[in-house]
C-alpha positions in Angstrom: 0.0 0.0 0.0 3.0 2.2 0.8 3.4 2.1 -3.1 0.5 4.2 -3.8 0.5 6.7 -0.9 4.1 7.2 0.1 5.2 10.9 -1.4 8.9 9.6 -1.6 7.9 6.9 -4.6 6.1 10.1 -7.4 8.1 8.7 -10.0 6.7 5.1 -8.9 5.6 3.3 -12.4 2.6 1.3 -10.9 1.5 5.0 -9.9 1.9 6.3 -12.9 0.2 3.7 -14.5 -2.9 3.8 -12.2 -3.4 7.7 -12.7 -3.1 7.1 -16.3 -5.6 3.6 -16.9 -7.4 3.5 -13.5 -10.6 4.0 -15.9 -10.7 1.0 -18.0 -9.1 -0.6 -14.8 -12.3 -0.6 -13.3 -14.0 -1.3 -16.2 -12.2 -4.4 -17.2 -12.8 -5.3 -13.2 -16.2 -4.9 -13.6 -16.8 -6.7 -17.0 -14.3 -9.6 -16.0 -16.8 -9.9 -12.7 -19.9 -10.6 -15.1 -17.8 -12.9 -17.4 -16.6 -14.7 -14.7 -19.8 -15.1 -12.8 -21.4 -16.4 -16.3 -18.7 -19.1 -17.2 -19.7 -20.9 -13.3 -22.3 -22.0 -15.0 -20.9 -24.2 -17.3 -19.4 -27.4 -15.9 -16.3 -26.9 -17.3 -16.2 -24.2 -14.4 -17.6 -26.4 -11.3 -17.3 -29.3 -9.5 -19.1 -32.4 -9.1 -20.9 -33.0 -5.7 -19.4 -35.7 -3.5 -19.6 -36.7 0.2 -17.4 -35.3 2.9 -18.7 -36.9 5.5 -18.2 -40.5 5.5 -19.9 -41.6 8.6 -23.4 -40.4 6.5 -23.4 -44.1 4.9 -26.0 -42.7 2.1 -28.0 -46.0 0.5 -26.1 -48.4 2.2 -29.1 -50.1 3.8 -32.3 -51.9 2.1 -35.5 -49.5 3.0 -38.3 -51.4 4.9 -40.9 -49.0 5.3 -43.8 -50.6 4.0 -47.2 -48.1 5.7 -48.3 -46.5 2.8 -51.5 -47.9 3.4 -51.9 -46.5 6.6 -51.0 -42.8 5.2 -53.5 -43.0 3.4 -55.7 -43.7 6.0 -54.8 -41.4 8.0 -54.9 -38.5 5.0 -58.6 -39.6 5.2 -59.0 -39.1 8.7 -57.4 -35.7 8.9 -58.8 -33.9 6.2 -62.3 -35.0 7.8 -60.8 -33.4 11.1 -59.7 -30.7 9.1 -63.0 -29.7 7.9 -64.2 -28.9 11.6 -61.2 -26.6 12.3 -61.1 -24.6 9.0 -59.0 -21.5 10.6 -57.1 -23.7 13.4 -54.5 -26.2 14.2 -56.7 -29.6 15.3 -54.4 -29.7 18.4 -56.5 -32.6 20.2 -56.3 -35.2 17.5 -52.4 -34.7 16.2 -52.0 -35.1 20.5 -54.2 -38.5 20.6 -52.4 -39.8 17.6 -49.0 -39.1 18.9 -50.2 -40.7 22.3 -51.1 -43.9 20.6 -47.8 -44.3 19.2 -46.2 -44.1 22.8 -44.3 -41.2 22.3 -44.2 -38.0 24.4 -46.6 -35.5 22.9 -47.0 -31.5 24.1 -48.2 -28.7 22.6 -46.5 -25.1 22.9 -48.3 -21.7 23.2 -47.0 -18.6 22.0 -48.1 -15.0 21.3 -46.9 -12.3 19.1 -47.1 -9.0 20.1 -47.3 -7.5 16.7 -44.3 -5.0 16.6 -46.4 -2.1 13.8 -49.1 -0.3 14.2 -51.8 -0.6 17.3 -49.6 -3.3 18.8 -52.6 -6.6 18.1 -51.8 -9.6 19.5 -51.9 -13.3 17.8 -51.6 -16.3 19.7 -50.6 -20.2 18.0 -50.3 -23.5 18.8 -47.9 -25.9 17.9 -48.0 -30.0 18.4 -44.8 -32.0 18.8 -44.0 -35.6 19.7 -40.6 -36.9 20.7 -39.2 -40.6 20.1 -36.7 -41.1 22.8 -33.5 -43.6 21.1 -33.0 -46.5 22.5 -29.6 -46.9 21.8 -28.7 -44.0 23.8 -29.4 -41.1 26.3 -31.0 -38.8 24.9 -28.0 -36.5 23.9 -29.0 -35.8 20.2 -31.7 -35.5 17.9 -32.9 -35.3 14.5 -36.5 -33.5 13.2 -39.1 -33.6 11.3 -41.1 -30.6 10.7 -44.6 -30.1 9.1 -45.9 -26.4 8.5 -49.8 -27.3 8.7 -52.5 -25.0 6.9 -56.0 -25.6 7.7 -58.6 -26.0 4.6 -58.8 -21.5 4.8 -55.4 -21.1 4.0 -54.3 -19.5 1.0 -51.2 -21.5 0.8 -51.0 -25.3 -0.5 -52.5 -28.0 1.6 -49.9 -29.9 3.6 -52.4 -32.8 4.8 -50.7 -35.3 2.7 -47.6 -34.7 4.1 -48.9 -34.7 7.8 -50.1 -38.1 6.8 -46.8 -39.3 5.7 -45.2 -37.6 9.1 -47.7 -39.9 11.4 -47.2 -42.7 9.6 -43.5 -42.8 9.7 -43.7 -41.8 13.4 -45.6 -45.6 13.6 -42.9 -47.2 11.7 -40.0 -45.5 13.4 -41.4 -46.7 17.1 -40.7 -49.8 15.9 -37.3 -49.9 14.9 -34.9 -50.4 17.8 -31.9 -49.0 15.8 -32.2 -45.4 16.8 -29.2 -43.7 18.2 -30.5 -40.3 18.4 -34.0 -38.5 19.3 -36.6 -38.0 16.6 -39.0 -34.8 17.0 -42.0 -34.8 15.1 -43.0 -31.0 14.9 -46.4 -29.9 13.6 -46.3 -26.1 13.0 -49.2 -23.8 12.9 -48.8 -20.1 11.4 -45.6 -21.1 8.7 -42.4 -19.5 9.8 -43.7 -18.2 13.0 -44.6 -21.4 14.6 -41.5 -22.8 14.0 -39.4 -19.5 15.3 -41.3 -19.7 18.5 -40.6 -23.2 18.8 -36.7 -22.9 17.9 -36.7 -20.0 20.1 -38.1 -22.2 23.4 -36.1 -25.4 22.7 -33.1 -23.1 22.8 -33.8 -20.6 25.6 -32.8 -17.6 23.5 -34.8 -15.0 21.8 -33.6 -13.4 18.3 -35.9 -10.9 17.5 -36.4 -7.6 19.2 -37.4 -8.5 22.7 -41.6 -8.6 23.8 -42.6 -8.8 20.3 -42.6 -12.7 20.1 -43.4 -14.4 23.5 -41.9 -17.5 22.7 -43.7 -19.5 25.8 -41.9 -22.3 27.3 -41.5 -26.4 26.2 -43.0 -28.9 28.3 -40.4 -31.8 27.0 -37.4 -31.3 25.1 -34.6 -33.9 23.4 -31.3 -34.0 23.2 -29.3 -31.4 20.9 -30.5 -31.1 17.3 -28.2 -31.9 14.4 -30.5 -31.8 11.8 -34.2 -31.5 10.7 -36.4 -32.1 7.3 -39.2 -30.1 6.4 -42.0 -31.4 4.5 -44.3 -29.9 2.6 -46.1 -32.3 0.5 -49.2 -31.0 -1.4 -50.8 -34.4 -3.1 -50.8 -38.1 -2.1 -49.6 -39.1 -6.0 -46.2 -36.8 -6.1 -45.0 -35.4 -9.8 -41.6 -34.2 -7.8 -39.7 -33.1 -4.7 -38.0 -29.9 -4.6 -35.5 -29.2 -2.7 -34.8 -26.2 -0.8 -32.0 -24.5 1.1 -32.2 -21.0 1.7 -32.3 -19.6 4.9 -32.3 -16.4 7.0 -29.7 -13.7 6.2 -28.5 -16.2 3.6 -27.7 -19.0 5.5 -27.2 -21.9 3.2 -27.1 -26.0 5.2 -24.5 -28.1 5.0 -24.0 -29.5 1.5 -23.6 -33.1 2.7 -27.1 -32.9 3.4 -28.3 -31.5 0.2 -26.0 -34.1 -1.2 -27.9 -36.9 1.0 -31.3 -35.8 0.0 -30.9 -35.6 -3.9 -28.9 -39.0 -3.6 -31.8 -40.7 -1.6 -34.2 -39.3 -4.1 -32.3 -41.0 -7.2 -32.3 -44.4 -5.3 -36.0 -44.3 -4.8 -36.6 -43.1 -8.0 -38.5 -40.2 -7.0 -37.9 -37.2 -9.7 -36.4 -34.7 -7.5 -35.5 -30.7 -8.4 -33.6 -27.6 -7.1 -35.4 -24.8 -7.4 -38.1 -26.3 -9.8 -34.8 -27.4 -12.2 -34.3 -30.6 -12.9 -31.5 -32.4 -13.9 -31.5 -33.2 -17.8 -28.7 -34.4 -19.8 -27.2 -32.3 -22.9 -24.7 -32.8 -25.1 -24.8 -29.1 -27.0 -22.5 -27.2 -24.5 -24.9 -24.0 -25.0 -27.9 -26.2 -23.4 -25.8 -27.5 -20.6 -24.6 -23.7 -19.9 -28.0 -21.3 -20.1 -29.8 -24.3 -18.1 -27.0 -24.6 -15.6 -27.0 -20.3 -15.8 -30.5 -20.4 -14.8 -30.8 -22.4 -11.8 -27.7 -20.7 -11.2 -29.4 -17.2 -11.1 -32.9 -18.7 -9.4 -30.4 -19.5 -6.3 -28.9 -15.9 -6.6 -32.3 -14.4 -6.5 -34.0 -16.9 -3.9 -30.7 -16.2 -1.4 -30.7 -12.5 -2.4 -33.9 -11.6 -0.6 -32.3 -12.6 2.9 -35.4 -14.6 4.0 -36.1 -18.4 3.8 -38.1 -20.2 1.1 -39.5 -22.4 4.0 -39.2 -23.4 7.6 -35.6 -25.3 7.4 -34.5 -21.5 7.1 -35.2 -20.6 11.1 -32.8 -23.7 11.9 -29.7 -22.6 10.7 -28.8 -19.7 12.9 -29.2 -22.4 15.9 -26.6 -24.5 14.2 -28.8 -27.3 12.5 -28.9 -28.0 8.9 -32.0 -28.2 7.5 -33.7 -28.6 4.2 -37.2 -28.4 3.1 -38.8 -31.1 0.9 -41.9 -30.0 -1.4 -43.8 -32.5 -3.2 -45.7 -31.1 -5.9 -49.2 -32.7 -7.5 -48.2 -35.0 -10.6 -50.0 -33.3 -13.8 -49.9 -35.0 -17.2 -48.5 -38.2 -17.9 -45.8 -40.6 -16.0 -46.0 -42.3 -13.1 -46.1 -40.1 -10.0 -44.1 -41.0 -7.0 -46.5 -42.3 -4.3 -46.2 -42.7 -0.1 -44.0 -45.7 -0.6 -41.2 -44.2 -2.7 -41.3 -40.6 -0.8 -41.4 -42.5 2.4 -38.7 -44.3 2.1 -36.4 -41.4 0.7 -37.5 -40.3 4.3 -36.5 -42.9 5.7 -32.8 -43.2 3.8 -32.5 -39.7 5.0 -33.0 -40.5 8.7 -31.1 -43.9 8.7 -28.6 -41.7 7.4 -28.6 -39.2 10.1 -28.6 -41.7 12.8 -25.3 -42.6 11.9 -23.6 -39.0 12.1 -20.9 -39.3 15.1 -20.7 -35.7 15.2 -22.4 -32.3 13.5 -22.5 -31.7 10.0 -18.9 -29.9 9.5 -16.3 -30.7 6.9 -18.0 -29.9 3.9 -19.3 -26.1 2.2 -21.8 -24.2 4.1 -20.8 -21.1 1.1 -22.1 -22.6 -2.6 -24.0 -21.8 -5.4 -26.0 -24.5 -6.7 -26.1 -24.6 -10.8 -27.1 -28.2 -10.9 -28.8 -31.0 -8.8 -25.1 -32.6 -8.6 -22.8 -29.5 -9.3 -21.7 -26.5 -6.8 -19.3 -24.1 -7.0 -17.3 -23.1 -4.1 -16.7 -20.1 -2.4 -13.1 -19.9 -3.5 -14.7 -19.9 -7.0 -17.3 -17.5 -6.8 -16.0 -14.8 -4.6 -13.5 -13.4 -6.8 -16.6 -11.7 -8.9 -17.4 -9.7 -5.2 -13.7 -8.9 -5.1 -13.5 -7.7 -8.4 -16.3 -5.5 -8.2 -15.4 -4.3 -5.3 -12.1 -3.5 -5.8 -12.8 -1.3 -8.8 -14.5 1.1 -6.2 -11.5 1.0 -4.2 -8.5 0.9 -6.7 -11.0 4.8 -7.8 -10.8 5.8 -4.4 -7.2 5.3 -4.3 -6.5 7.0 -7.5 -8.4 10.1 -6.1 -5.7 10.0 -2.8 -2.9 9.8 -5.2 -4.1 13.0 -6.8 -4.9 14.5 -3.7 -1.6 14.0 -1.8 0.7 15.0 -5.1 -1.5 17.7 -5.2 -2.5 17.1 -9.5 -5.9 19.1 -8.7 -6.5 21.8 -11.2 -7.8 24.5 -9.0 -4.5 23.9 -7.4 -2.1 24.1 -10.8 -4.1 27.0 -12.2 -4.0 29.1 -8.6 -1.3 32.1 -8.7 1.8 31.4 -6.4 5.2 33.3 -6.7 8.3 31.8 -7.3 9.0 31.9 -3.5 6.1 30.5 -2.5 6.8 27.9 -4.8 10.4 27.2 -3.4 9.3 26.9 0.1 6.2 25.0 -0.2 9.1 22.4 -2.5 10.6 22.1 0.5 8.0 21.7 2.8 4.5 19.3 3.1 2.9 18.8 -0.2 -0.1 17.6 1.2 -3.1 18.9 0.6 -5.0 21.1 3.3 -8.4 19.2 3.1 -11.6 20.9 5.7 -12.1 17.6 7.3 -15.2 18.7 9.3 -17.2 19.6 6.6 -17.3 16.5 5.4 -16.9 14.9 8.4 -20.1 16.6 9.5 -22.2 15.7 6.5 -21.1 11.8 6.6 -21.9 11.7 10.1 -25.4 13.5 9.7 -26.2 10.7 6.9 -25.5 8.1 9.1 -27.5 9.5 11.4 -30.4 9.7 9.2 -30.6 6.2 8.5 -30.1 5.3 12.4 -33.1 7.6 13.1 -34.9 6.1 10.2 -34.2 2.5 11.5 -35.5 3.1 14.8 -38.5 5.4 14.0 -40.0 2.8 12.1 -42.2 1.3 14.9 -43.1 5.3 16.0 -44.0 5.9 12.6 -46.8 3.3 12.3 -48.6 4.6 15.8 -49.3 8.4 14.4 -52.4 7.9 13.7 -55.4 5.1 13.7 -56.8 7.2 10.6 -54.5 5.3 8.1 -53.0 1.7 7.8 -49.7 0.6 8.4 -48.3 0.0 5.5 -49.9 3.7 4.4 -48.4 5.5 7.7 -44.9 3.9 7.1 -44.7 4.1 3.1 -45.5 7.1 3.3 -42.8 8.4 6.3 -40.2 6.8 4.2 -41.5 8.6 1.0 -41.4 11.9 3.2 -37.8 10.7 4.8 -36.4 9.9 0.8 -37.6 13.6 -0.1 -35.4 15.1 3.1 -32.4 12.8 1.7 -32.8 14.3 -1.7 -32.9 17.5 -0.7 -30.1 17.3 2.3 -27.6 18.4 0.2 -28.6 22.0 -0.3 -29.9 21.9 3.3 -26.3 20.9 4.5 -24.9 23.4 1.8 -22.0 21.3 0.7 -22.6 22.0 -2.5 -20.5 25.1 -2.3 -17.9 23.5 -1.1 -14.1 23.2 -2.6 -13.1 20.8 -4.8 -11.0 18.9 -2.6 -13.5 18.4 0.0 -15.5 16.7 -3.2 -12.7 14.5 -3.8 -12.4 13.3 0.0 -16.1 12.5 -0.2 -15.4 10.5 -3.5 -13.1 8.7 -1.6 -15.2 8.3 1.6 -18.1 7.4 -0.8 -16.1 4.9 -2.4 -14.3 3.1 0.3 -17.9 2.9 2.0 -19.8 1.6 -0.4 -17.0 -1.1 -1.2 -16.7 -2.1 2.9 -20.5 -2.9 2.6 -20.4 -5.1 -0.1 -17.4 -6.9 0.9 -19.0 -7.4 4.4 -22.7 -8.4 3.3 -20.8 -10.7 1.0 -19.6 -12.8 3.6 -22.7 -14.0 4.7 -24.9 -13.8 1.7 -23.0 -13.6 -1.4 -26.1 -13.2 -3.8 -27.5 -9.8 -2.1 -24.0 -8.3 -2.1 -23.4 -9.2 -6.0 -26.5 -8.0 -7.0 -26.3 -4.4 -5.5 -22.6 -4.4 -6.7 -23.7 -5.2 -10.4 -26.5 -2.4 -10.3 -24.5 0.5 -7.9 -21.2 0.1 -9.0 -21.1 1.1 -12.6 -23.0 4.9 -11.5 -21.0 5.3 -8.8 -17.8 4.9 -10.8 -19.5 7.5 -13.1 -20.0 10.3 -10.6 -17.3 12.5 -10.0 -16.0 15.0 -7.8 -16.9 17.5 -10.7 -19.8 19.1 -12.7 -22.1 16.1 -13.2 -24.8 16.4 -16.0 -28.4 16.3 -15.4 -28.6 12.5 -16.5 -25.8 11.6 -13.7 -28.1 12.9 -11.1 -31.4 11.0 -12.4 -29.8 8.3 -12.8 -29.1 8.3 -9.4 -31.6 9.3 -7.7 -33.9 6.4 -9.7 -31.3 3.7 -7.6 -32.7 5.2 -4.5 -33.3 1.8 -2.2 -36.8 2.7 -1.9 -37.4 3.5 -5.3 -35.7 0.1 -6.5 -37.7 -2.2 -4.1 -40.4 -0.4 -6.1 -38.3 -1.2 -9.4 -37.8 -4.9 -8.7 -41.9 -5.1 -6.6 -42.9 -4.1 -9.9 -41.0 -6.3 -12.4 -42.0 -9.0 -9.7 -45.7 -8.2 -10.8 -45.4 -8.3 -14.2 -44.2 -11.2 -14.4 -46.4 -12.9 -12.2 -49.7 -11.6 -13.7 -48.5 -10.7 -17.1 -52.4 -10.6 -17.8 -53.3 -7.2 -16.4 -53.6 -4.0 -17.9 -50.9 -1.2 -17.3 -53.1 0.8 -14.6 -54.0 -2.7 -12.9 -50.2 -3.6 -13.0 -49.4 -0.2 -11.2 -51.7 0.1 -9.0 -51.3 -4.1 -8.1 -47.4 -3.5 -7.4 -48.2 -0.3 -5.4 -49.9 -2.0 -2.8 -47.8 -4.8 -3.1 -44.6 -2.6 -2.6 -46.4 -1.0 0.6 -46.8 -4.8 2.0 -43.2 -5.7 1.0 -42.0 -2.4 2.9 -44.1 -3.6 6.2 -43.0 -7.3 5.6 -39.1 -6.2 5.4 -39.7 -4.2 8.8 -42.0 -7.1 10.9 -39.1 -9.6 9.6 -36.2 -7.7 11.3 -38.2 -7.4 14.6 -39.6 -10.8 14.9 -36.7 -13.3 13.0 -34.0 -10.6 13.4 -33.4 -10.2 9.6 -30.7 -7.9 8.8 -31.5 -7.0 5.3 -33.9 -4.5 6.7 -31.3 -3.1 9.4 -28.3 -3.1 6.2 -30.4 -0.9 4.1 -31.6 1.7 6.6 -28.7 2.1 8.6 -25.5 1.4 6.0 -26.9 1.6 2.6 -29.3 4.5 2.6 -26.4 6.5 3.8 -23.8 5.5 1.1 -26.3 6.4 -1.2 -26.8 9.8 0.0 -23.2 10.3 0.0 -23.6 9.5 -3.5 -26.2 11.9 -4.1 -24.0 14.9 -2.3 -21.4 13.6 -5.2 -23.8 14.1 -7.7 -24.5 17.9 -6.8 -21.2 18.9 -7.1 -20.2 22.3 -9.0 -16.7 22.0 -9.0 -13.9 21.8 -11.4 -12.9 18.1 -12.7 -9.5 16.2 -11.2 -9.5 14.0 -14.0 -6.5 14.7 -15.4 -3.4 13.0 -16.9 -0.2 13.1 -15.3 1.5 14.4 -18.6 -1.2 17.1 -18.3 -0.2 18.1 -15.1 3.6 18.2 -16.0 2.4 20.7 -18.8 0.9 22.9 -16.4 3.2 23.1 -14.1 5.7 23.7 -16.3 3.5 26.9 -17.5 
């Protein structure tokens, strides 16, 4: 680093060559990050799955169980019991049915104290049983979840795959082979269910505090490894999908994702990753733009920061998890019934029984373009990095000029000779009003910090309007303010190297951000970099044009979850009119706004937090940039050699 900042090395040639091509630097960054990204698609650029863990055994045993029969009973028996709870878990009968097996049945209370608004409160009810091993003491267990939805939900049915839980429940109790605990969980109200249940088993709350009373656990097992979720919609199954993301971006284990698509091909159950299936091409471009997207189906699915089911909530407690969705066979084939699917379930737990310790020697950071290909982290990364460190190798180029003191205002201000002599001799630095912009990066942050933790205040204004009208509309009012901050801080008039130390500030933020989000959740962090990256190598610390600033402003965060709410619409319902369309995503982009804010305060989401508090402030540095009426730096070295010499 001394190589780019040190005064002592101005004849440096890796400085020289940075001041003069740091443009199509970060140009070539940025392409080679696309191109890069695209070619992980093909298998020429990924790897094969495989097992690290060998204790897993996958296969290795001859299935045995044999109660379809009896699943379909029982799918009899509880949609009949469904009928006379339409709104309402059917508590009573999932306890007398997990009595008769001899296992230890509770049910678990819990309230949420909604966190918006007028403060309502919504209470559940969840239904678990626990097999105790008896080949051990109870030290560890394995789960089996079902989110259930009574016949008024607007969701899927998951009857069918309740009756496949209760039945292997039967058949498990009499298998003596059991080394570990198996809890059958029955979930009521999706995701929450199973995050006040997670919560209680643990002892530990993750949201903000009195919004989910979590309730206490009248029987627990030992520690969980691992748990299934299963969310099958028909008794005669056209496929399984598999799915892995979770909160914040949390991906499971890929041994178990390995397990589950491997048990699938024994059984010969037609199994998918994010509704792509596995289909064999010769013709390289097939292979590449099918592999491409599943590829980007992952990237968009992880990107969002919430879970595409309730194996999601497990992961921040340490247990993989994975949700299975079986989807109703249409058209012709044979469909996979109870006795296939149940034994896949079956592999799966066999499996799990043998695990010695907890899922840990192979990748919890992939990217899935294939039922049987990944691509590492070590892969994939470089893309972030690339992007990335276009903003900073800009940012760096900016210091260079700064501290050699290549500004034009400087070069073109009247000195005398002697002025010139002494100030040779002296610090060539140049004399930057830190607190100016000090100040206006610190009153940014400080808007999104107050933003953040208004949000609950700004719901409870008024009973006159909704929610989601109350707090679109103090974000719409807050987004104005931001806009127009910049004339109300008056930085504006400021000199044109306090514009450049904002560049770099700018620049060196909005790269830190990236890099850090990327850690966790790769897909959210590549995304923003692909669409903020490219404008905010554009803006200068200089006279930006008209389109510059409209540009900009359209990548406002809350005008591009209105962007992507929208194209989310249209493609969904590509069958209404333009008005319909607007007004549809409109109130859908109020919900999503709400939705992003309930998520942070009841599963402690941080995409919410990230955007408030780190990235609306980054962008209204940006927007500061973009107002600038000062003179350009961008200048050439040999230019500034011409000019001195003058």
């Amino acid at each position: 680093m001394g190589l780019l900042t040190d005064p002592g090395t101005s004849h440096s040639h890796l400085r020289r060559i940075l001041l003069r091509y740091h443009s199509k630097v970060c140009i070539l960054l940025y392409f080679g990050a696309i191109i890069w990204f695209m070619l992980l698609a093909h298998h020429n650029f990924n790897n094969a799955t495989y097992f690290s863990e060998n204790a897993l055994l996958p296969g290795l045993v001859k299935g045995e169980y044999d109660m379809d029969t009896e699943a379909r009973s029982l799918l009899t028996e509880l949609e009949g019991e469904a009928a006379s709870h339409p709104n309402s878990l059917p508590s009573a009968w999932l306890l007398s049915r997990f009595h008769r097996l001899a296992l230890d049945a509770y049910t678990h209370n819990f309230t949420l104290n909604y966190p918006l608004g007028s403060s309502s409160k919504f209470t559940g009810r969840n239904v678990y049983g626990i097999l105790r091993a008896a080949r051990s003491s109870s030290m560890e267990a394995v789960m089996l979840t079902v989110p259930y939805r009574p016949p008024n939900s607007v969701h899927p049915t998951t009857a069918p795959g309740l009756a496949l839980m209760l039945s292997l429940a039967k058949f498990f109790r009499r298998q003596k082979y059991w080394a570990k605990d198996i809890i059958f969980l029955v979930t009521e109200h999706e995701q929450l269910g199973a995050q006040a249940w997670l919560e209680a088993y643990h002892g530990a709350s993750c949201g903000l505090p009195g919004v989910l009373d979590h309730g206490d656990l009248g029987g627990r097992g030992g520690a969980i490894q691992a748990a299934i979720n299963l969310e099958i919609h028909a008794s005669k199954i056209g496929y399984i999908d598999i799915k892995v993301a979770g909160l914040n971006g949390q991906l499971p284990n890929l041994d178990l994702v390995n397990l589950v698509h491997r048990m699938c091909s024994k059984e010969g159950v037609r199994h998918t990753f994010n509704n792509k299936e596995k289909v064999y091409k010769n013709n390289w471009w097939a292979t590449w733009s099918r592999g491409m997207h599943t590829l980007l189906s992952m990237v968009l699915t992880q990107a969002t920061g919430m879970p595409n089911g309730n194996h999601g909530l497990f992961h921040r407690f340490g247990i993989e998890a994975v949700t299975l969705e079986g989807f109703e066979k249409v058209g012709r084939g044979s469909p996979a019934t109870y006795f296939q699917v149940g034994r896949v379930l079956e592999g799966l737990f066999r499996s799990l029984n043998n695990l010695l310790e907890r899922f840990h020697q192979s990748f919890f950071f992939y990217l899935l373009p294939d039922t049987d290909r990944y691509i590492s982290i070590g892969l994939y990364m470089p893309c972030l990095v690339m992007l990335a460190g276009a903003l900073i190798i800009k940012a760096f180029t900016l210091w260079i000029k700064v501290q050699n003191n290549i500004s034009i205002a400087e070069m073109e201000s009247p000195s005398s000779d002697e002025n010139n002599e002494d100030s040779s001799k002296g610090d060539k630095s140049v004399n930057l009003n830190v607190m100016m912009v000090g100040t206006a990066v610190f009153i940014n942050h400080v808007q999104g910090v107050l933003l953040f933790s208004g949000t609950q205040h700004f719901t409870r204004i008024t009973d006159a309007y909704s929610t989601e009208n109350l707090l679109y509309g103090s974000y719409l009012i807050a987004s104005l303010l931001t806009i127009a901050s910049p004339y109300i801080i008056r930085l504006h008039k400021q000199s044109t190297d306090q514009w450049v130390l904002l560049n770099i500030i700018a620049l060196l933020e909005l790269a830190t951000v990236l890099l850090a989000v990327g850690m966790n959740n790769f897909s959210l962090a590549f995304l923003t970099a692909v669409i903020y990256v490219p404008p905010a190598l554009w803006l200068q610390a200089s006279n930006n044009r008209w389109y510059k600033k409209l540009l900009w402003m359209l990548l406002h965060p809350l005008f591009m979850l209105s962007w992507v709410v929208l194209g989310f619409t249209a493609v969904t319902f590509p069958e209404l009119h333009p008005l319909e369309l607007l007004t549809k995503a409109f109130a859908a982009n109020k919900q999503a706004l709400v939705l992003c804010a309930v998520d942070s305060y009841i599963y402690a989401s941080w995409t919410f937090n990230v955007a408030t508090i780190f990235f609306l402030p980054t962008w209204s540095l940006f927007w500061q940039l973009s107002q600038s009426h000062s003179e350009s730096l961008e200048t050439t070295p040999e230019e500034m050699t011409a000019k001195k010499e003058q």
